[in-house]
C-alpha positions as CSV (number, residue, x, y, z in Angstrom):
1,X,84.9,101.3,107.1
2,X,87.4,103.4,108.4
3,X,87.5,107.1,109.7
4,X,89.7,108.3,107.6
5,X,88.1,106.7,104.3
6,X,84.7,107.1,103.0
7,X,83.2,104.7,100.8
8,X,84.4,106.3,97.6
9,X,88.1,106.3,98.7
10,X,88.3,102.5,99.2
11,X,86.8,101.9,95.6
12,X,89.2,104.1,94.5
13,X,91.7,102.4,95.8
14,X,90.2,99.1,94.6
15,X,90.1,100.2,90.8
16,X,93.6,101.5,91.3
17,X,94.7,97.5,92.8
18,X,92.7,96.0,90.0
19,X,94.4,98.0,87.6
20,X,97.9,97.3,88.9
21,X,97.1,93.4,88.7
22,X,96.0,93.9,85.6
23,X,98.5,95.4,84.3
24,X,101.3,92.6,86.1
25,X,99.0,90.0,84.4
26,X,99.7,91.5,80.7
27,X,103.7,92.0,81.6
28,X,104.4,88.9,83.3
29,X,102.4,86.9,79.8
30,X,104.9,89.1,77.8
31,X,108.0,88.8,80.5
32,X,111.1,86.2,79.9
33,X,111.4,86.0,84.2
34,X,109.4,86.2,86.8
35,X,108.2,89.8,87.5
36,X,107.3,90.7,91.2
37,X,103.7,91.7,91.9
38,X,102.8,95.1,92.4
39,X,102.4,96.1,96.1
40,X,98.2,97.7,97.2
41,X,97.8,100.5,98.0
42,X,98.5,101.3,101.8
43,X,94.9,101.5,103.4
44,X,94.3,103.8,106.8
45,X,94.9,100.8,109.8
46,X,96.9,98.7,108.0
47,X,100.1,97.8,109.4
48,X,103.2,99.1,107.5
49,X,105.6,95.6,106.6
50,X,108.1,95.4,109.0
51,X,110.6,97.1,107.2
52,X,114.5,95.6,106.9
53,X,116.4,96.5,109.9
54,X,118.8,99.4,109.0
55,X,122.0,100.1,111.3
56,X,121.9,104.4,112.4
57,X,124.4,106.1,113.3
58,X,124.2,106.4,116.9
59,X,127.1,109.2,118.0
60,X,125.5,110.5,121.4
61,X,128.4,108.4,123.2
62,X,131.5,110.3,121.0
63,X,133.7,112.3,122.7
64,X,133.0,115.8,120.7
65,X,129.3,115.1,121.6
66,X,127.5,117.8,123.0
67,X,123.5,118.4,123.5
68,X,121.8,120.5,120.8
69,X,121.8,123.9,121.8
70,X,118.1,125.1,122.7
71,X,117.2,127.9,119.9
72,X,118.1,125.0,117.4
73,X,115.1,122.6,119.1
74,X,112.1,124.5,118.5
75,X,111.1,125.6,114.9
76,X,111.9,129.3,114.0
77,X,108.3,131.6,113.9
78,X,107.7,132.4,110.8
């Protein structure tokens, strides 16, 4: 168990994983292709997929660059 989830929490989240594969079963019978299964639901501790490598913008070497001026790094008091 984790800290995060009680008991009731992961059976949620199994009725919701049943559901979704039930649901896949019933559209993939009716389907002409293939259709993909349906991802689980995330649970706390487990590792997020290594997700597909994306290029940033990385523009700290330009020219024009300048540091952030310091009343725009902290968040305003509201």
């Amino acid at each position: 168990m984790h800290r995060q989830w009680d008991t009731r929490t992961h059976l949620l989240a199994s009725i919701v994983d049943a559901v979704q594969a039930n649901t896949w079963t019933a559209i993939q019978l009716a389907a002409r292709r293939a259709v993909p299964l349906p991802d689980p639901l995330p649970r706390p501790g487990d590792r997020p997929a290594a997700a597909p490598s994306r290029r940033t913008l990385d523009l700290s070497r330009h020219p024009d660059a300048r540091p952030l001026p310091a009343k725009y790094r902290t968040a305003p008091d509201n």
